[in-house]
NUMAR-721143 format. One record per residue (C-alpha): residue number from 1; residue in three letters; x negated, y negated, z. Coordinates in steps of 0.25 Angstrom, whole numbers, plus 5000, padded with zeros to 4 digits. Layout:
N
R,NUM,ALA,X,Y,Z
...
//
This chain:
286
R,1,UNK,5011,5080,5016
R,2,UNK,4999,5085,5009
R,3,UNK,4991,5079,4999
R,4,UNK,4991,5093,4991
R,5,UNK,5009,5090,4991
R,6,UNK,5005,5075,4980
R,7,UNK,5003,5085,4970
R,8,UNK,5018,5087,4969
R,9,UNK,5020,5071,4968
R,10,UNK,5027,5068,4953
R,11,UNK,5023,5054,4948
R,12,UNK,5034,5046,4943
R,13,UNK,5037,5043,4929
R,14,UNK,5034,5029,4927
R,15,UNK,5034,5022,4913
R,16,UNK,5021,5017,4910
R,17,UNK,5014,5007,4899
R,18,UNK,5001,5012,4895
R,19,UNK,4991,5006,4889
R,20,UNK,4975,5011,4890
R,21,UNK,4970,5006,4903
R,22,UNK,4983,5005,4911
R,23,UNK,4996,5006,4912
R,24,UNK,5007,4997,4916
R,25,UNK,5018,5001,4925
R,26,UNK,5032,4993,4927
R,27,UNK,5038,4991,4940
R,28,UNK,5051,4986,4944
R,29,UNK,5050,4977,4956
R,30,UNK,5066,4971,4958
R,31,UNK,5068,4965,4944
R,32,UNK,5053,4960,4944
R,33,UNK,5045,4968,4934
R,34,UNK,5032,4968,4936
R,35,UNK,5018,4977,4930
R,36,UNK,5010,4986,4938
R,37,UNK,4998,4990,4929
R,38,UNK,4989,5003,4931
R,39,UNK,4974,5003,4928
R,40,UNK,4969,5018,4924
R,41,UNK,4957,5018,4931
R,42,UNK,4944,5019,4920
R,43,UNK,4928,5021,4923
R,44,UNK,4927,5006,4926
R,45,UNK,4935,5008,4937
R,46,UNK,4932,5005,4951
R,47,UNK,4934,5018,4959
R,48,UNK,4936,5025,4974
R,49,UNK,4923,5026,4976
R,50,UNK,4919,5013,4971
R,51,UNK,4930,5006,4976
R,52,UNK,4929,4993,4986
R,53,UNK,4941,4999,4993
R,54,UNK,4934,5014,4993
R,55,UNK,4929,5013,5007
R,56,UNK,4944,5012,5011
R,57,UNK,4953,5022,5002
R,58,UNK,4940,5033,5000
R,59,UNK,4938,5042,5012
R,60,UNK,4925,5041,5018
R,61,UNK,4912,5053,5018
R,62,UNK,4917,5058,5004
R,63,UNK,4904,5063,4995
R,64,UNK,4901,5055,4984
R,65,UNK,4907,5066,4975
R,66,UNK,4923,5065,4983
R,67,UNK,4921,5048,4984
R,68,UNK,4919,5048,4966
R,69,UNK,4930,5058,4965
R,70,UNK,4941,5048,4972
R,71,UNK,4939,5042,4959
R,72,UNK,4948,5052,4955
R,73,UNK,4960,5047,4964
R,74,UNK,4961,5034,4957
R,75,UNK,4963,5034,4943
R,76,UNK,4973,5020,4941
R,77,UNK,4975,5007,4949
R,78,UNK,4989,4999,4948
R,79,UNK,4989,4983,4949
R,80,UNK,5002,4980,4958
R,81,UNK,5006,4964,4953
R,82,UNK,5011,4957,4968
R,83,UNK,5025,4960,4973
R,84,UNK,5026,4973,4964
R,85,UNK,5034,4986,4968
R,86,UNK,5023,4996,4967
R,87,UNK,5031,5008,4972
R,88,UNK,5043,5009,4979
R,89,UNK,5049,5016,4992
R,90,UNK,5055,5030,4984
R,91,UNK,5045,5032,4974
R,92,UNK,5036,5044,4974
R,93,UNK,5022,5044,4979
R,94,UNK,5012,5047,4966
R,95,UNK,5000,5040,4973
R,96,UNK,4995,5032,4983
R,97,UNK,4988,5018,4981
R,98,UNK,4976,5013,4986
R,99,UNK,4976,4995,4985
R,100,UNK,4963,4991,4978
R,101,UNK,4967,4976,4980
R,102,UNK,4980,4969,4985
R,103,UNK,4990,4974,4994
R,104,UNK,5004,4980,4995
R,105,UNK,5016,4979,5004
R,106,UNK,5025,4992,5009
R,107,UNK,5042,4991,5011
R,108,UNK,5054,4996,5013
R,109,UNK,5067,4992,5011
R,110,UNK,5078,4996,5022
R,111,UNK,5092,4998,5019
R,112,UNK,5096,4982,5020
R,113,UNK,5085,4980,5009
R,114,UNK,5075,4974,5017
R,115,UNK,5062,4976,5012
R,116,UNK,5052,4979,5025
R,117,UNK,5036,4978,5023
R,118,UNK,5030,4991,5030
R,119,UNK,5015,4988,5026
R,120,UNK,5005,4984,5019
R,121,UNK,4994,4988,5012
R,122,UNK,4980,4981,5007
R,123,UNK,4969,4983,4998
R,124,UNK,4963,4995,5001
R,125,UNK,4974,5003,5007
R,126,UNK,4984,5013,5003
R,127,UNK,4999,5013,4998
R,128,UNK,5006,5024,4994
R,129,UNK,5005,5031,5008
R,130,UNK,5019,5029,5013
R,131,UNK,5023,5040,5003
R,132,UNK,5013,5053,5006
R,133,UNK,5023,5058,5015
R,134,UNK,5034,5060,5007
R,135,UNK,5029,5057,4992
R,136,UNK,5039,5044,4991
R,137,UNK,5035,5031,4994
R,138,UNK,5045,5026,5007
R,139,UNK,5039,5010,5004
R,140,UNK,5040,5001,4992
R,141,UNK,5024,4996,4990
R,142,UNK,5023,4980,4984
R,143,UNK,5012,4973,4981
R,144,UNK,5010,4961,4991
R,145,UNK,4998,4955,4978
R,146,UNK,4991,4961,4967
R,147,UNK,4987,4974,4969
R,148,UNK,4980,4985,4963
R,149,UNK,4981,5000,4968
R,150,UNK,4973,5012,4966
R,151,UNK,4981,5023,4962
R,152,UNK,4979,5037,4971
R,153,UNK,4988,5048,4964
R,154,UNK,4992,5057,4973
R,155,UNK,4989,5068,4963
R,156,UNK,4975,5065,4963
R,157,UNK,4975,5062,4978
R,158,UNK,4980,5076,4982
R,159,UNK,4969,5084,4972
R,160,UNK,4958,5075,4976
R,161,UNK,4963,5077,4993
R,162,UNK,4961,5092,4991
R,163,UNK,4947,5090,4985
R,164,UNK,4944,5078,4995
R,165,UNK,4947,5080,5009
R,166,UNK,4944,5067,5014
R,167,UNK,4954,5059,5003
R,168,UNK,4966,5067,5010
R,169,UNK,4961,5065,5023
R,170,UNK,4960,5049,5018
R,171,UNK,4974,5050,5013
R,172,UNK,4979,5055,5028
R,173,UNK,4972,5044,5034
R,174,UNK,4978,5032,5026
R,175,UNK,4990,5039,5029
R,176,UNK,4989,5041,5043
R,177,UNK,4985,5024,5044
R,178,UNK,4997,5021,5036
R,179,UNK,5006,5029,5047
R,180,UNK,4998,5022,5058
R,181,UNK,5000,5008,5053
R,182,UNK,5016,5012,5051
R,183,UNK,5016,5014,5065
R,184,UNK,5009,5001,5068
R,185,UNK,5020,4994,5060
R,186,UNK,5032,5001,5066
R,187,UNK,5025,4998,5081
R,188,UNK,5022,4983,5078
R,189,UNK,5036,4982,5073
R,190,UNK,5042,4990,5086
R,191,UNK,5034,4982,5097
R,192,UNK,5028,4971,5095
R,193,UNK,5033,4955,5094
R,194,UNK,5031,4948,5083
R,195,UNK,5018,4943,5086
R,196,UNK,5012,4955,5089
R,197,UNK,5017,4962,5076
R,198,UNK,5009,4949,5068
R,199,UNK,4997,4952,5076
R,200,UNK,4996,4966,5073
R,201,UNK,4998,4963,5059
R,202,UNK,4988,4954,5057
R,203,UNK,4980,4963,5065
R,204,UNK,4984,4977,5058
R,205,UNK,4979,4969,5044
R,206,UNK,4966,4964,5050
R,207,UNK,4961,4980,5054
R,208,UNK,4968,4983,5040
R,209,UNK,4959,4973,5030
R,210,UNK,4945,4977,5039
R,211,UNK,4948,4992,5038
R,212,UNK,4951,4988,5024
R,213,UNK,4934,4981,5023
R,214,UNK,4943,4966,5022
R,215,UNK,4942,4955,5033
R,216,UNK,4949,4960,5045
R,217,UNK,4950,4946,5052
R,218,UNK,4954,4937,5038
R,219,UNK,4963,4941,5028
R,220,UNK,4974,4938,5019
R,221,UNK,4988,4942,5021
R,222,UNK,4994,4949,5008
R,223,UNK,5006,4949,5013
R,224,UNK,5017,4937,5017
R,225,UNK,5022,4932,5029
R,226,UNK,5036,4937,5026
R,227,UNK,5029,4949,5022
R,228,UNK,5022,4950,5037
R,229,UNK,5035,4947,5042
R,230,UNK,5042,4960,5034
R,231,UNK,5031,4967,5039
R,232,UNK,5032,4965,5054
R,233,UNK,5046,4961,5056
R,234,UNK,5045,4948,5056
R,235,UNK,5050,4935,5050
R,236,UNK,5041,4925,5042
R,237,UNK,5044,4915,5052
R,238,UNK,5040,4924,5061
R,239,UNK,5028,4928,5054
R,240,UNK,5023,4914,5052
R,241,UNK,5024,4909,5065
R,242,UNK,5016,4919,5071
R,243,UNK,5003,4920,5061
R,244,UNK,5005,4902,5066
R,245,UNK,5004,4907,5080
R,246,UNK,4993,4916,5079
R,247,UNK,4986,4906,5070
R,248,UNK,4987,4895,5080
R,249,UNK,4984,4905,5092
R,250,UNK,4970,4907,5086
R,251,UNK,4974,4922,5082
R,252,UNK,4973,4919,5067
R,253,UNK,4970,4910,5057
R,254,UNK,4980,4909,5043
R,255,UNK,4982,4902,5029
R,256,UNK,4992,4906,5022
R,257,UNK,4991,4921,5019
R,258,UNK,4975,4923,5025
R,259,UNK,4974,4926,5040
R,260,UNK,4960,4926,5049
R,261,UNK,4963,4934,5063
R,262,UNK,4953,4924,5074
R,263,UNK,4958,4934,5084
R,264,UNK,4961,4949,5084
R,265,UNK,4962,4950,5098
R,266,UNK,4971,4939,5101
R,267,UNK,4980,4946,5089
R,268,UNK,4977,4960,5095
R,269,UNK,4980,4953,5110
R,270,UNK,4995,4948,5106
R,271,UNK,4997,4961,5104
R,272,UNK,4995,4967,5115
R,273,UNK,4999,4957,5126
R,274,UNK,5014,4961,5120
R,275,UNK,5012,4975,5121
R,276,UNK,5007,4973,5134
R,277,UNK,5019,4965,5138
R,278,UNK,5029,4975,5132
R,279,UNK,5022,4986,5140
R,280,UNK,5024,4979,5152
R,281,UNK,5037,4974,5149
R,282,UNK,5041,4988,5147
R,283,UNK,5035,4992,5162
R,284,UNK,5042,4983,5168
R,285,UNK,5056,4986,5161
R,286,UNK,5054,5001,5164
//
């Protein structure tokens, strides 16, 4: 679909408290009712260009004059309180959501009603692209903290895409990595043990948080163990006996939720001995 089609997009009537500097939107998670508040941006702002996180969502090479005019894209911020409903699989796509701090988890519910995590995303990252294909949002997005999102409206996107070829060409890119990572997922889940899907987690987060400028070799988990285990498709005993076992093999080191890989290639090794082991498992069956 092309960028020039979001024009058609129609915005969804949502009853809003306003007052001079934000406005307060109510949002229904189950029977808990909880407040997401919307900052207009003002002059005081911290903008694209000025941004910590701009070297991550602004395309590079871009004159001085097309980097201020990014400005334009974001005009409001939203601060998601933890464990909030921010959109829900069925609802129509009016922007995309770049993460200024915190993180936020993607699921779907199957027909039993069991709610399966399909990703995760970080500070730095965008959500909102799981709907560009067909304008509706096929996953419900929560907030795993406290988060805070810079608000990209697809009105503004698709003018400033026509004007900025680059930002178009950024917007393929991040879409094309979400596709890839899908992939990863769907692969990880097909193949490998349950050692080897733990392992390439751990290791997909540690290229994530250095592409993202963080520590690629110690960070925290935002998410939970059980929330791993949704993840992968494991259980939480499963989940906390192998982060034990790779702790006391000398592949990780972990308190509580903050994790320090000591060996990359070890992980990166457990890997691959299974797949070499199925491959010649399969040779010798064929």
């Amino acid at each position: 679909m092309s960028l020039q089609a979001f024009h058609r997009l129609r915005y969804p009537i949502i009853k809003t408290t306003i007052n001079r500097r934000s406005r307060i939107f109510n949002c229904y998670q189950g029977h808990a009712h909880t407040m997401i508040k919307h900052q207009l941006l003002n002059k005081d702002s911290v903008y694209c260009n000025t941004c910590v996180l701009g070297h991550i969502c602004v395309p590079q090479g871009l004159s001085a004059q097309d980097a201020a005019r990014l400005n334009e894209l974001v005009k409001e911020r939203i601060r998601i309180p933890k464990g909030t409903l921010f959109f829900k699989a069925g609802d129509r796509l009016t922007a995309l959501y770049g993460i200024r701090s915190g993180s936020m988890k993607l699921q779907l519910e199957n027909e039993s009603g069991h709610m399966q995590i399909t990703g995760f995303v970080f500070a730095g990252e965008i959500i909102g692209l799981d709907a560009l294909a067909e304008n509706v949002h096929v996953s419900n997005a929560i907030a795993m903290e406290d988060t805070e999102v810079c608000v990209i409206r697809m009105n503004d996107l698709s003018y400033l895409s026509k004007e900025i070829p680059a930002l178009a060409y950024r917007v393929t890119r991040l879409m094309s990595q979400e596709i890839s990572r899908s992939h990863s997922m769907v692969l990880s889940l097909g193949a490998m043990r349950s050692e080897q899907r733990l392992a390439a987690f751990l290791i997909n987060l540690s290229q994530r948080f250095a592409c993202l400028g963080y520590s690629g070799s110690e960070y925290v988990l935002r998410m939970s163990r059980e929330e791993i285990g949704n993840y992968l498709g494991l259980t939480l005993e499963t989940v906390s006996r192998l982060l034990s076992r790779f702790a006391k093999e000398g592949l990780i080191r972990i308190h509580q939720r903050e994790v320090r890989i000591l060996d990359f290639n070890g992980l990166q090794t457990l890997i691959q001995n299974e797949n070499i082991h199925r491959a010649d498992l399969r040779k010798a069956l064929a």
